[in-house]
C-alpha positions in Angstrom: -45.5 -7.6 -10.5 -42.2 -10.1 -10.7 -42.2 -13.3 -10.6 -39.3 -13.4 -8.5 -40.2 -14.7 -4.5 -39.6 -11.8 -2.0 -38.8 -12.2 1.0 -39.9 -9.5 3.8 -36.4 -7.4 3.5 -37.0 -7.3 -0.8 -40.7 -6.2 -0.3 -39.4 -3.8 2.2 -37.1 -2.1 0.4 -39.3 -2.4 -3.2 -42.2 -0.2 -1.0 -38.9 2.5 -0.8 -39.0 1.7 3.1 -35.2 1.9 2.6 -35.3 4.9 0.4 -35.6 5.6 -3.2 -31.9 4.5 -4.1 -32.4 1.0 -2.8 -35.7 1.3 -4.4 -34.6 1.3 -7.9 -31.3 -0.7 -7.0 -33.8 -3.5 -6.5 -36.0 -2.6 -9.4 -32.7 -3.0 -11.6 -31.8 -6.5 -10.1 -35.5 -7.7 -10.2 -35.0 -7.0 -14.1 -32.0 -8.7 -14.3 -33.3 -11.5 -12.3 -36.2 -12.2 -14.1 -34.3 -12.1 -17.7 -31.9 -14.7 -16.6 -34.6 -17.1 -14.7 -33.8 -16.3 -11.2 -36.4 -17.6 -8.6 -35.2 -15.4 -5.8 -32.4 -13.3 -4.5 -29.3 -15.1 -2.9 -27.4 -12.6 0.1 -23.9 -11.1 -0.6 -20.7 -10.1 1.1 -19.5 -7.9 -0.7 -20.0 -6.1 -4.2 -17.3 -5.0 -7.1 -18.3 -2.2 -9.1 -16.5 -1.9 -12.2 -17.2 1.7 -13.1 -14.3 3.6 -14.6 -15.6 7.1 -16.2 -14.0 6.1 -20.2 -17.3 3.5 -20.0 -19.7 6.0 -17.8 -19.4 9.0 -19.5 -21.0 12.3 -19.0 -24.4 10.2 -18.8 -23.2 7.6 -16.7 -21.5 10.4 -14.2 -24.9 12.5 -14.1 -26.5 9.2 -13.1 -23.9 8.3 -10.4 -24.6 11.8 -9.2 -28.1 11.5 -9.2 -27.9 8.6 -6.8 -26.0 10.2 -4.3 -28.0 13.2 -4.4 -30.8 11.0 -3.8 -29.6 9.6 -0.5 -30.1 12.4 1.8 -28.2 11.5 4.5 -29.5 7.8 4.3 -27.1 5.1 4.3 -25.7 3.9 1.0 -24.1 0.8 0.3 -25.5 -1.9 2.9 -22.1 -4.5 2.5 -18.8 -3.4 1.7 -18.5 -2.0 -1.4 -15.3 -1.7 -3.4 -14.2 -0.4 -6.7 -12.3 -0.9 -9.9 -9.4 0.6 -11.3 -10.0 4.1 -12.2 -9.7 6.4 -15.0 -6.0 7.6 -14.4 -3.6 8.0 -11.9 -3.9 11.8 -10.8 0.1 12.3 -10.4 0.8 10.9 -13.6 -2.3 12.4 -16.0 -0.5 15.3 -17.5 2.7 12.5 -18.8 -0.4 10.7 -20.2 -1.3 13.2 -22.3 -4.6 13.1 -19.9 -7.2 16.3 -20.4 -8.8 18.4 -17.7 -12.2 17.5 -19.2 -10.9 13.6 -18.8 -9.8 14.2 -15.2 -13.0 16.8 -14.3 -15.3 14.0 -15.4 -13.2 11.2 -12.7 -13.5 13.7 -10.1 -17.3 14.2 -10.2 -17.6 10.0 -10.4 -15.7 9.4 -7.4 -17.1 11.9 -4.9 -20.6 10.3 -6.5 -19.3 7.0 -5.4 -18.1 8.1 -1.9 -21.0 9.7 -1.1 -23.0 6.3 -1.8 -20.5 4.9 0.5 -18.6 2.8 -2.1 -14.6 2.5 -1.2 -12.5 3.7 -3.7 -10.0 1.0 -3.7 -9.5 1.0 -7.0 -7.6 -2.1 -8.0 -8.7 -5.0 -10.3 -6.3 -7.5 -7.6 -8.8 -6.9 -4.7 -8.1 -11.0 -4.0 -4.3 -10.8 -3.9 -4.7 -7.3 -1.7 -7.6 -6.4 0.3 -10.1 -9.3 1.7 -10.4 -12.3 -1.2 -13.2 -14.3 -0.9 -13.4 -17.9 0.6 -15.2 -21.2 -0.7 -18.8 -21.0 -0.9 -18.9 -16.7 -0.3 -21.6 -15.0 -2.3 -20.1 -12.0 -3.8 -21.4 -9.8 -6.7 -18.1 -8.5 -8.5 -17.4 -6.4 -11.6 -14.3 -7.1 -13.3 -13.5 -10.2 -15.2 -10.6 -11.1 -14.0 -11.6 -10.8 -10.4 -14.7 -12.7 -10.6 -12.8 -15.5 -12.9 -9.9 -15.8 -9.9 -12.7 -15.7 -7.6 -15.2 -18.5 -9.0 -11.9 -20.7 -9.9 -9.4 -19.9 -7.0 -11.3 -19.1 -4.4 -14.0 -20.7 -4.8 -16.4 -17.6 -4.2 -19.3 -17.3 -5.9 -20.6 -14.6 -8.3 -21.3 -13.5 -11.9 -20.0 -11.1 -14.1 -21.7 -8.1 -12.3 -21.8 -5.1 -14.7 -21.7 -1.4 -13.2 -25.3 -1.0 -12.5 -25.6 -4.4 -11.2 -22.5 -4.5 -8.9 -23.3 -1.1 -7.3 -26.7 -2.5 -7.2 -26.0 -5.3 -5.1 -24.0 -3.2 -3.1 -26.7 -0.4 -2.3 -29.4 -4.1 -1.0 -26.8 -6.3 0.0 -28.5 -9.3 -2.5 -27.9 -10.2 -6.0 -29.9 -12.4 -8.3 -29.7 -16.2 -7.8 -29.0 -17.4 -11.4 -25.6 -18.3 -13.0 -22.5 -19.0 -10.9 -24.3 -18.6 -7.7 -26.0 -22.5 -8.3 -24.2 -25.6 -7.4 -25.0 -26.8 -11.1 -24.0 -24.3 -13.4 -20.6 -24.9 -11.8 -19.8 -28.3 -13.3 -17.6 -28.9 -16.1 -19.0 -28.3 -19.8 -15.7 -28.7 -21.7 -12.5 -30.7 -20.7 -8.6 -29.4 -21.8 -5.6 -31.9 -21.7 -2.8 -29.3 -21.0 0.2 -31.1 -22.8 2.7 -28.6 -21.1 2.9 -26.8 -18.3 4.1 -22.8 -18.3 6.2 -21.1 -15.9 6.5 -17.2 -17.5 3.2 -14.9 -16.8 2.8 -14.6 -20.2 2.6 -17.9 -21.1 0.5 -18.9 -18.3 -1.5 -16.1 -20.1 -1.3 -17.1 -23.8 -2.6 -20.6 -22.0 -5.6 -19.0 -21.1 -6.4 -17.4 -24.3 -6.2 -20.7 -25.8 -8.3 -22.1 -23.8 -11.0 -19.2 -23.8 -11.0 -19.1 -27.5 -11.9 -22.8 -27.4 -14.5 -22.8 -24.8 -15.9 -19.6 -26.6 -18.9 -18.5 -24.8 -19.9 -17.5 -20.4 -21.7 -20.4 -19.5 -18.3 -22.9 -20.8 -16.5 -24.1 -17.3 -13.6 -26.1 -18.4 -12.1 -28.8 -16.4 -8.4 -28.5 -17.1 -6.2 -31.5 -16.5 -2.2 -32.5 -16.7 -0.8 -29.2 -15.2 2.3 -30.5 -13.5 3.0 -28.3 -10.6 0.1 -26.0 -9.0 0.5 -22.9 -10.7 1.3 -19.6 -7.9 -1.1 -16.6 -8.1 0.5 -14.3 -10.7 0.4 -17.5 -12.6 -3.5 -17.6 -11.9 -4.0 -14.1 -12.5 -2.6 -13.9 -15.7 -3.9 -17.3 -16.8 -7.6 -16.8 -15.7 -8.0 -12.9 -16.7 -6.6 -14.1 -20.7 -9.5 -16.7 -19.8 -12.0 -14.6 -19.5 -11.3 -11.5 -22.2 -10.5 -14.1 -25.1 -13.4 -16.5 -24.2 -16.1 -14.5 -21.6 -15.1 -17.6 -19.3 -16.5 -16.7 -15.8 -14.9 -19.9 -14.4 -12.1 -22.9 -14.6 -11.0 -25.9 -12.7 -7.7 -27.2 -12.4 -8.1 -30.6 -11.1 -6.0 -31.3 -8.4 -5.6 -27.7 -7.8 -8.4 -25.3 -7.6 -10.9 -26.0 -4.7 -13.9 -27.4 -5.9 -12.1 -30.0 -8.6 -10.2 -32.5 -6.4 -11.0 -35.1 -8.8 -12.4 -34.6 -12.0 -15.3 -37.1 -11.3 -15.6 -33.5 -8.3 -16.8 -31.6 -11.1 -17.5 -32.9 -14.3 -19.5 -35.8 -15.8 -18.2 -38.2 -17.8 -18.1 -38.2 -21.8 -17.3 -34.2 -21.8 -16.2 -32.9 -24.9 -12.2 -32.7 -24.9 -9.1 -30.9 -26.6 -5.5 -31.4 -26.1 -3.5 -28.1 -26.1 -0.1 -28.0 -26.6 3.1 -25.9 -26.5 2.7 -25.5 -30.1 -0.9 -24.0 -29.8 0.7 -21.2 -26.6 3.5 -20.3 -29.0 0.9 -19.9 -32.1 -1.6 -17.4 -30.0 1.8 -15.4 -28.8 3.4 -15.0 -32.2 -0.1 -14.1 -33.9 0.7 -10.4 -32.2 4.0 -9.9 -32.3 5.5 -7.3 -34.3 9.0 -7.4 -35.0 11.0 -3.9 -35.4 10.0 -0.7 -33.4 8.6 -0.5 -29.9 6.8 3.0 -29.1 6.4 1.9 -25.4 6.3 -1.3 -22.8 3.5 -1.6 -20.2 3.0 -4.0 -17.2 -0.9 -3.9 -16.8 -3.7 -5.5 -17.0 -4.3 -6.9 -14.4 -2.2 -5.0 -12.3 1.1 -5.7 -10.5 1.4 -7.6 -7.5 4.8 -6.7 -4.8 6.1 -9.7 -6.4 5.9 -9.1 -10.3 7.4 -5.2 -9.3 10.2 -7.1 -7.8 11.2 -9.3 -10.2 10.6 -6.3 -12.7 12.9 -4.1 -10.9 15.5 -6.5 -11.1 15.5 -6.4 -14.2 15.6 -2.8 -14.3 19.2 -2.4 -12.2 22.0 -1.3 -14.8 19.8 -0.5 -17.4 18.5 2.7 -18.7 15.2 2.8 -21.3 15.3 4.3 -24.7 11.2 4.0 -24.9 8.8 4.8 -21.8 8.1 2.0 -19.9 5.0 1.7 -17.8 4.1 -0.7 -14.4 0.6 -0.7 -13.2 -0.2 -1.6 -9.4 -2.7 -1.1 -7.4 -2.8 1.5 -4.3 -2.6 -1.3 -1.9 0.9 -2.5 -3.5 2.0 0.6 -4.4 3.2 2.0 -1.2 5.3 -0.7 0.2 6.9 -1.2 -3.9 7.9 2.8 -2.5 9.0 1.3 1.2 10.9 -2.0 -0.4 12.9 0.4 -3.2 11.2 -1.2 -5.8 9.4 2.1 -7.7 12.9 4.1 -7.4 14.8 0.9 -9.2 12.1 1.1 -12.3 12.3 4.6 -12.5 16.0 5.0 -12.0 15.9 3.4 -15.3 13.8 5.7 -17.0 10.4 3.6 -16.5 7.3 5.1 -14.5 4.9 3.3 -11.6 1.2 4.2 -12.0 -1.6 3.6 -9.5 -5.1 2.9 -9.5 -5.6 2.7 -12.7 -5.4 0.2 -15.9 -4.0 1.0 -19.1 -6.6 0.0 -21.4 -9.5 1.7 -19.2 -8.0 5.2 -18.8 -8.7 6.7 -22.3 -6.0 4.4 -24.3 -6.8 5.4 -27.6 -6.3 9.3 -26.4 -3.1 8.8 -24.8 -2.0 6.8 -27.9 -2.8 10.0 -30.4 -1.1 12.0 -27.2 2.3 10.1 -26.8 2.5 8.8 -30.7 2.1 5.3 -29.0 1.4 2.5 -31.8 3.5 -0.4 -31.4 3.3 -1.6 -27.6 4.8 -4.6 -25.8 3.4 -6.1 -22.5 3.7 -9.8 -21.0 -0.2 -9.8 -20.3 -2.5 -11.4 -22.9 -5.3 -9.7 -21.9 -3.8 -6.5 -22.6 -2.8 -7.0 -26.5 -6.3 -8.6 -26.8 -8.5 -5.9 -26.0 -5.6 -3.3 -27.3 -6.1 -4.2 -31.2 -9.1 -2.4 -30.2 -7.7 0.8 -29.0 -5.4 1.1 -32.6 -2.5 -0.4 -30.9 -0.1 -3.5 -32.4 0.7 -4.8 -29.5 3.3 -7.9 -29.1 3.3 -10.0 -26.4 6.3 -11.2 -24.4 8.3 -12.0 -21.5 8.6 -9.8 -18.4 12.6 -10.0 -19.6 11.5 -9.3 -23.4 9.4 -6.4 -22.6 12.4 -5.0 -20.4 14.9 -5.6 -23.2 12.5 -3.8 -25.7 12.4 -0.8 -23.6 16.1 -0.7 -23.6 16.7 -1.2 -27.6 13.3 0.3 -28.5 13.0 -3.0 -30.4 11.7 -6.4 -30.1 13.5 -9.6 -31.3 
């Protein structure tokens, strides 16, 4: 018996008068709701499943499997239901040192997923690509870095959602009211003085890191002040996903920037804890990774690359030809008109490859590494070189023109 209140829908569907799928979807967010205090359920838009088949495994795949099976012709997913970047981009597995076992097992997981009704979108920039959410939405997405930009730049509400969860909301169209879905969990805990404002992506991103590492836990929101000029969405992107992978942040407010944070006094009481952060403090994270010498390869990932980022990368590509791969992540959204706009055949006139639907560090990193005799990797995204350490990588991190010059040497400077 939960203690949860039901309304007429939720006790419908908990009797299976929706089927058994929605059944145990609700089951699962009862369980969820009830660990984390909810009182009731709260209705969502639209769902985010972060599900890439490195994480599922053969487990995870049976169960996705099982689900579907278990429809029988009944409708799946009751809002629209999106997902993740996947486990590899299918035209370029066999230059990633991909398997067949690898790319069997990513198969199986998304006919799984289709037949629940879930659209394989597969990007982790659904916001900058397919429908972002608006102020006040209730959503129930997957991936950090969306729900961060979400929370923060949007103004959307959600948690982060993990696989089960996300698909879960998708398959009842609810999600548990706890967390980032209440008006008072979304005030300021922490405050950050920003002593200098960035303009490169990885700075912007190295900022966020900072400032993740110092707020430290999920339920921190810091209330950032002193940022000169509003930042753009790359800018966002990079600055909120280094957020949330150094520091679990789930959500920021720029004042005078972001939505809900017009004034401070908007979103944060008074006498809030406060640091200053500095130039010298971006510069300090940055330089704690780099490795001077030998570059075995450059990726742009992570998240992945918006029409704009490929065109300032390609024009940094004309005239030059790469000594070490170099690889540009984008989503399948992008990816086509980066084709259309000449963008892809400029990067890999120069020896570099465009990937889609996929992230580096979630499509079997460690295996491609041992596969390619990829060690030392350079990237302008922070989140990348801090979940990479993890992979066996030494990554450095650097300036979109850094990265490009590295390709071309084979060396950083």
């Amino acid at each position: 018996m939960t203690t949860m209140r039901l309304n007429d829908e939720e006790r419908d569907i908990l009797a299976g008068k929706l089927g058994a799928v929605a059944k145990q979807a609700l089951q699962h967010q009862i369980m969820v709701g009830e660990f984390f205090g909810a009182k009731d359920f709260v209705p969502v838009t639209q769902a985010h499943i972060m599900a890439d088949t490195e994480s599922l495994g053969e487990a995870g795949v049976q169960w996705l499997e099982g689900l579907a099976t278990a429809t029988q012709g009944r409708t799946g997913v009751r809002v629209p239901t999106i997902t993740d970047p996947r486990g590899t981009d299918f035209s370029k597995a066999a230059f990633l040192g991909q398997t067949s076992s690898m790319l069997d097992l990513e198969r199986r997981a998304i006919d799984a997923f289709v037949k629940l009704g879930v659209v394989m979108t597969d990007t982790c920039i659904n916001y900058q690509t397919i429908q972002a959410p608006i102020r006040n939405e209730h959503v129930a997405f997957g991936d950090t870095g969306v729900v961060i930009y979400s929370n923060s730049v949007c103004g959307a509400y959600s948690n982060f959602e993990g696989g089960p969860s996300a698909l879960s909301a998708g398959l009842t169209g609810r999600t548990p009211r706890y967390g980032f879905h209440l008006p008072e969990q979304r005030r300021a805990t922490i405050q950050f003085r920003v002593e200098w404002t960035p303009e490169t992506l990885n700075d912007w991103g190295a900022l966020g890191g900072v400032i993740g590492r110092l707020a430290g836990n999920y339920w921190a929101v810091p209330a950032i002040v002193g940022i000169k000029e509003p930042p753009r969405s790359d800018q966002l992107k990079h600055f909120g996903a280094a957020m949330a992978s150094f520091g679990s942040v789930a959500l920021f407010h720029i004042v005078g920037t972001t939505p809900e944070a017009n004034r401070l006094a908007d979103i944060a009481p008074a006498g809030l804890p406060s640091h200053r952060v500095g130039r010298a403090d971006v510069d300090a994270l940055q330089k704690s990774y780099r490795q001077d010498g030998k570059v075995d390869v450059v990726v742009f990932s992570a998240p992945q690359l918006s029409l704009y980022e490929l065109r300032d990368l390609a024009a940094l590509c004309d005239s030059r030809r790469f000594t070490v791969p170099l690889l540009a992540v984008t989503s399948p959204q992008v990816k086509p008109d980066a084709d259309r706009l000449g963008y892809t055949t400029r990067i890999e006139n120069a020896g570099g490859t465009v990937l889609s639907g996929m992230c580096f560090y979630q499509s079997y990193a460690r295996e491609i590494a041992d596969a390619k005799g990829w060690k030392r990797l350079a990237t302008n995204s922070a989140k990348l070189v801090n979940i990479l350490g993890g992979y066996g990588y030494q990554p450095m991190l650097g300036s979109m023109e850094a990265c490009v010059d590295a390709a071309v040497s084979g060396r950083t400077k």
